[in-house]
C-alpha beads as a LAMMPS data file, in Angstrom:
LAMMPS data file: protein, C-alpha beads

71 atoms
70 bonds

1 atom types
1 bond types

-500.0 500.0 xlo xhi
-500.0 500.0 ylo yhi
-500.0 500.0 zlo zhi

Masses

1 110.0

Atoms # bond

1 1 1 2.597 -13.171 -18.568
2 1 1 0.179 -14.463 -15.808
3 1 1 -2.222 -11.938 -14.498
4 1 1 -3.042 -11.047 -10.865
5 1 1 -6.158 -11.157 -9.667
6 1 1 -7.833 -8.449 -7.676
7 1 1 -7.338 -10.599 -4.270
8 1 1 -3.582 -11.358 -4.667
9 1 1 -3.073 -7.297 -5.497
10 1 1 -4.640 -6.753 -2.447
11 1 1 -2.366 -9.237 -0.243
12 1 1 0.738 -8.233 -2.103
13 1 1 0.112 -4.595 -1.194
14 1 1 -1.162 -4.948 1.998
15 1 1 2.220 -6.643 2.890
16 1 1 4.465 -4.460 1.064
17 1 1 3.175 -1.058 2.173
18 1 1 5.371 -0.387 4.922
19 1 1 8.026 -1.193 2.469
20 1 1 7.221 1.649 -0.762
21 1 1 6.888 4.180 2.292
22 1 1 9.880 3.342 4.072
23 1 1 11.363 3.611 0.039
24 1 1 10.216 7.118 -0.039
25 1 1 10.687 8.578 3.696
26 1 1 7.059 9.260 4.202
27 1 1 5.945 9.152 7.609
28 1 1 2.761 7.329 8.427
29 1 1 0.426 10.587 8.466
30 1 1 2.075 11.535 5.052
31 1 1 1.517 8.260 3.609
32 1 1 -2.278 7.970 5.040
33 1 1 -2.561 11.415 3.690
34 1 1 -2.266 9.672 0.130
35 1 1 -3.467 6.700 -0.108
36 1 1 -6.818 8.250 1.586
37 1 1 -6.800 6.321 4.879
38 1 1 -6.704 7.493 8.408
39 1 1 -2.859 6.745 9.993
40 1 1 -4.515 4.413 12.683
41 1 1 -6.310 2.227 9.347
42 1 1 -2.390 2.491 8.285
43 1 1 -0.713 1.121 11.097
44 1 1 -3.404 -1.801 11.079
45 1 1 -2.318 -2.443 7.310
46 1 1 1.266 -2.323 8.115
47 1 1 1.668 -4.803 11.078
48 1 1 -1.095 -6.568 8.809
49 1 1 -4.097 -6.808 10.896
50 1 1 -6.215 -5.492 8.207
51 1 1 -6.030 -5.721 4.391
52 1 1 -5.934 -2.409 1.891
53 1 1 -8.856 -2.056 0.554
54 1 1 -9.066 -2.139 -3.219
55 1 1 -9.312 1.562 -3.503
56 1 1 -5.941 2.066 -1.515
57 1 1 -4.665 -0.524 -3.399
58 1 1 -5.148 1.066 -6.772
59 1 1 -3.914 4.421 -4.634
60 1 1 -0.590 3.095 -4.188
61 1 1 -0.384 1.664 -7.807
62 1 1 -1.065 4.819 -9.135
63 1 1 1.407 6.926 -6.928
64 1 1 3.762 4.856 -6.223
65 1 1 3.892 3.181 -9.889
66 1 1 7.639 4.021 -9.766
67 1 1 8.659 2.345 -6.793
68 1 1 11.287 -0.527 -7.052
69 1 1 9.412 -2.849 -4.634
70 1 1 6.674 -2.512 -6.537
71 1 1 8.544 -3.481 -10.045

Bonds

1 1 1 2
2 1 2 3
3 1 3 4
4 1 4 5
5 1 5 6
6 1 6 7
7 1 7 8
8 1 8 9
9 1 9 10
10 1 10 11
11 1 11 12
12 1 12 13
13 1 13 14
14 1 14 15
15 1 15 16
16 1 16 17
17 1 17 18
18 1 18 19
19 1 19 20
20 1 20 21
21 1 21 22
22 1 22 23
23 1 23 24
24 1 24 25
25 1 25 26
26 1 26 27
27 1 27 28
28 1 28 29
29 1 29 30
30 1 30 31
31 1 31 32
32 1 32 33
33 1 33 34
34 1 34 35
35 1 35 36
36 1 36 37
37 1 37 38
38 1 38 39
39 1 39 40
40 1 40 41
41 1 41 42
42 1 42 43
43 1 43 44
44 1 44 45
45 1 45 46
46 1 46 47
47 1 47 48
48 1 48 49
49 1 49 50
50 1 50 51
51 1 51 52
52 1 52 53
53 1 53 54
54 1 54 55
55 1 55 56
56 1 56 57
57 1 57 58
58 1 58 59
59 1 59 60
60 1 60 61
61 1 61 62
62 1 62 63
63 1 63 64
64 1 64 65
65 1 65 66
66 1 66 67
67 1 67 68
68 1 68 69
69 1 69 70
70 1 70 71
């Protein structure tokens, strides 16, 4: 099994976090709310402007460890 490293976590959550909250009907405050972000930093995430950073990253992980895009 080939491991990721910290900056291809970071890309592949980035780009999927529209994704795991559109999987569990969170709205974009709610999800900001949890991952520990403010909704704009969010939105910038989502249409991929910015990049998580490695503490939302690890965030979602941990929340969201169920999530089937995740898997």
């Amino acid at each position: 099994m080939s491991r990721l490293t910290k900056e291809a976590m970071i890309d592949i959550i980035s780009s999927k976090l529209r994704l795991i909250r559109n999987e569990y009907n969170f709205s974009q405050e709610k999800m900001a709310e949890l991952v520990g972000v403010s909704k704009k930093t969010l939105i910038q995430i989502e249409k991929e402007r910015l990049k998580a950073s490695w503490t939302v990253v690890l965030a979602v992980c941990g929340l969201f460890r169920e999530s089937e895009i995740l898997k």
